[in-house]
C-alpha positions, 0 to 999 in steps of 0.5 A, a space after each residue: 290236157 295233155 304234157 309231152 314231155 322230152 329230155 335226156 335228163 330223165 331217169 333209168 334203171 342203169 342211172 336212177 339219179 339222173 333228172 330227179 329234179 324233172 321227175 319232181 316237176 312232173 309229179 307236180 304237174 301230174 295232178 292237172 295234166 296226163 304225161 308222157 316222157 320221150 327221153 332222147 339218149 346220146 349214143 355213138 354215130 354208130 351205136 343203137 343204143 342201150 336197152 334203157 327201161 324206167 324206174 318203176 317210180 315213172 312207168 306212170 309218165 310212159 317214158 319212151 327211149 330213143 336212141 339219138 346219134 351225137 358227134 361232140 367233136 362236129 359241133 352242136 348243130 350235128 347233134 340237134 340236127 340228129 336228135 331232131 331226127 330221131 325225135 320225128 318218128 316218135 312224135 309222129 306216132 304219139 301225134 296219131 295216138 295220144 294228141 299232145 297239147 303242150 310240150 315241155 323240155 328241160 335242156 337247152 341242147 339239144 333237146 330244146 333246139 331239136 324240138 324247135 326245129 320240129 314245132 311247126 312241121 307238127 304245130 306244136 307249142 313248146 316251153 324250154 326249161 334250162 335245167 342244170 344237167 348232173 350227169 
């Protein structure tokens, strides 16, 4: 079966530390599903984002950056409205490419919410994990 995996709780090369504890749930699961990371980074309104790269611990789950606009100071709702964007064309892509059975998220906002508002225009079923974000 098949895991999508979506957070901006993972780990890159500028922040190696950031999301060890989902690295550690992927690897468990790793044995019974094949994975794969979108990672939503938040970025300035006008920024395109960072260059991100994985470690080379987690080339195996083929994460996929994406930069996603957040305004802090417009509220929540901005930012999962703008992290649902920018999620939308990567879905539609892994959708056409790689069919996902399963998506797991592990935060809240706005990952989570931001995935919610896209499960039924790409039928979906989604599990939220609230993990505490370090970062």
């Amino acid at each position: 079966m098949r895991l999508l995996f979506i957070s901006h709780i993972f780990p890159d090369g500028n922040e190696p530390w950031r999301g060890i504890e989902n690295i550690a749930l992927l690897q468990a699961l790793a044995d019974r599903w094949d994975i794969r990371a979108v990672v939503p980074r938040p970025v300035g309104a006008f920024s395109r984002g960072q260059g991100w790269h994985p470690r080379a611990a987690d080339v195996a789950f083929h994460p996929q950056f994406v930069a996603a606009p957040a305004l802090r100071i417009l509220g929540a709702g901005w930012d999962v409205r703008r992290t649902a964007g920018a999620l939308r064309k990567p879905l539609d892509r892994l959708r056409r490419d790689w069919h996902f059975d399963a998506v797991l998220c592990a935060s809240l906002l706005p990952d989570a919410c931001a995935v919610s508002r896209l499960s039924r225009e790409f039928q979906f079923r989604f599990v939220a994990l609230a993990v505490r974000d370090e970062s």
